[in-house]
N, C-alpha and C positions, 0 to 999 in steps of 0.2 A: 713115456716118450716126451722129450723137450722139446718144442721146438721153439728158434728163434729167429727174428725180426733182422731182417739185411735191407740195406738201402737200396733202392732200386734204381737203375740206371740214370745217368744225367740229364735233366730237361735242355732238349733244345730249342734254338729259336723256333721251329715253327712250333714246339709246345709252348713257349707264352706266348705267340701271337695267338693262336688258338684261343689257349685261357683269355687274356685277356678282350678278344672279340667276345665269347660265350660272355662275360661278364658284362660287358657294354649290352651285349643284346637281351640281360635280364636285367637291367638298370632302364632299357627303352620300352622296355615292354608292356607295363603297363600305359606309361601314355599313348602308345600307341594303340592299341586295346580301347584307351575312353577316346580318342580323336577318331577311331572309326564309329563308333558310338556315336558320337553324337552326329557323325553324315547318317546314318540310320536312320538316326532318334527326327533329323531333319527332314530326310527324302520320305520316310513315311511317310510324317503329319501330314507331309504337301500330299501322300496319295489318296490319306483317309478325308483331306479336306475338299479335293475334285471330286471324289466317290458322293461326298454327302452333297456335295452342287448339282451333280450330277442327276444325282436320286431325285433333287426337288424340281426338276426342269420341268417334268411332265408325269403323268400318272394320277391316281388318284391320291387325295391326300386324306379320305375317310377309310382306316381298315373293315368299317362298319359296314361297308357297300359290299362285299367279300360276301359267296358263297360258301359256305360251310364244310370243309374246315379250317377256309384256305388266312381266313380271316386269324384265330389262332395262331393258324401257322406261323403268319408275320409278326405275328406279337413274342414267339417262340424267338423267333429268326433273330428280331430285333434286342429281345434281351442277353441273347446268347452273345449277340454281336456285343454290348454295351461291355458285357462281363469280359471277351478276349480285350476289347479294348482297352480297357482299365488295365487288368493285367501287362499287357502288353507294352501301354506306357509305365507303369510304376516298373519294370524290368529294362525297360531304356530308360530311362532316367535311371537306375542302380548301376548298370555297366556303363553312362555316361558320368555319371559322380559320385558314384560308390553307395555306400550305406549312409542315412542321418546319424550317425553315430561314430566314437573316435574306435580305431582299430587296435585291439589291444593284441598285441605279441599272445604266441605262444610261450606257456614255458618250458627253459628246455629238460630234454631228458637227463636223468641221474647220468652222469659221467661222459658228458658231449658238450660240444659248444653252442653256448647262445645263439639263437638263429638271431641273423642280422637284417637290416633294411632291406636287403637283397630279394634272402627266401622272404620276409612278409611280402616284397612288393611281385615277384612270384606268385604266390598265394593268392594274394588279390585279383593279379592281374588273370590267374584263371578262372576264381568265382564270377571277375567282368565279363568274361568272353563265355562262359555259360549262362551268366543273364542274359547279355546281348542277342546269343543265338533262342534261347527260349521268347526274348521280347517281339523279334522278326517271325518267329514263325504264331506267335498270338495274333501281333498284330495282323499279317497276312490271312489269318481266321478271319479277323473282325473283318477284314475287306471280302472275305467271301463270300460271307455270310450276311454283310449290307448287301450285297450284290443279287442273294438270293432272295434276301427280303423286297427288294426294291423291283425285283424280277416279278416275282407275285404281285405285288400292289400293279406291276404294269397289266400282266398276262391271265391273272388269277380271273374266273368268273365270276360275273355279277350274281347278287342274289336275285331272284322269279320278283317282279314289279307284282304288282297286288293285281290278282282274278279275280274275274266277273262270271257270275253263272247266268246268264239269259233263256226262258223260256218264252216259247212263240207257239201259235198255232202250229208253224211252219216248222214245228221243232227244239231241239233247247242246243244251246251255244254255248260257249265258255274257253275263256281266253285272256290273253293281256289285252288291254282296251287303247289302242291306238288313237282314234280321234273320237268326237262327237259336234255333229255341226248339222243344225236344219232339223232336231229331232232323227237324228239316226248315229246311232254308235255302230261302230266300227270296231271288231275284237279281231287278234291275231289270237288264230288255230292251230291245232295242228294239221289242220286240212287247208290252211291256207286264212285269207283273210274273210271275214266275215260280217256283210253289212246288214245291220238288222232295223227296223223300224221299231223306234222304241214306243211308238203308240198301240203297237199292236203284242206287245210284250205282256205275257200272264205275271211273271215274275223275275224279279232282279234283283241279286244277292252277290256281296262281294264273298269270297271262296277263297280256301288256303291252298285250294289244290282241285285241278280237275278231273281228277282219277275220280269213278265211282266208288260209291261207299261200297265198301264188301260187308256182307254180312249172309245169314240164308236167304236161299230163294224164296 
């Protein structure tokens, strides 16, 4: 069976104005692709740079004061954040300026035409707008996750202040050591506060912990 090639009906005006809009709007497209890019690349830095003013206004600024494991955690938080951030920007800066590098054409297939300025600027202009969308949602990581870190250093628990083990005629004590003033320390208990006369004290030893030691009877 032969078959053969007929011409297909005559282009009318609205088929070139068609064609020719379709071309305009893949001729525009990548610029407009890097000029949203870089309102991004802009309105972010301004969110991540509130975020970090923000974080230093108040809070603790040692993660060393952190109860266990929340101390960690912030240093987790924090690197995690550093890592989307980086990412984040090096992906806005690619879909606001492309690659460091010149963009070499494809070449074309065996018996087609040369792609032209068009399709690479095409090409491009969609490798931009999937950096762009990849750099917004890193960067929006890194803001969560300052957020979380910064959340912890506010909320997270302090570590236990060093314990005191006090024995007395009157009994043995053991607590955070509130004041000491006139020869009498003062320990917080769990039974409440605790004022002891430290002259009348058998023994006094600082303690990692006031739980009794277990061991046998």
């Amino acid at each position: 069976m032969t078959w053969r090639a007929r011409p297909g009906p005559a282009g009318k005006p609205a088929d070139r104005m068609a064609a020719r809009g379709g071309r305009r709007l893949l001729h525009e497209e990548l610029p407009r692709v890097r000029e949203s890019a870089l309102a991004w690349r802009n309105g972010l830095g301004a969110l991540l740079a509130g975020l970090l003013g923000f974080g230093l206004i108040k809070g603790r600024t040692d993660v060393g004061a952190l109860a266990a494991p929340y101390g960690a955690t912030v240093g987790a938080l924090l690197l995690c954040a550093v890592l989307c951030g980086v990412g984040g920007a090096v992906l806005l800066l690619r879909a606001a300026h492309g690659r460091p590098a010149a963009s070499a054409l494809p070449e074309p297939a065996p018996g087609t035409l040369p792609a032209g300025p068009v399709t690479a600027g095409h090409a491009e202009a969609l490798r931009a707008a999937r950096a762009l969308t990849r750099g917004v949602l890193a960067t929006l990581g890194c803001a969560a996750l300052l957020i979380a870190a910064v959340a912890l250093t506010w909320y997270g628990p302090a570590k236990d202040g060093p314990l005191i083990a006090v024995t007395t005629p009157a009994g043995s004590f053991c607590g955070e050591p509130l004041r000491m003033a006139g020869g009498r320390l003062v320990l917080k208990t769990e039974a409440g506060a605790a004022d002891i006369d430290l002259s009348t004290a058998v023994t006094l030893r600082a303690v990692a912990s006031c739980a009794p030691p277990s061991g046998p009877p």
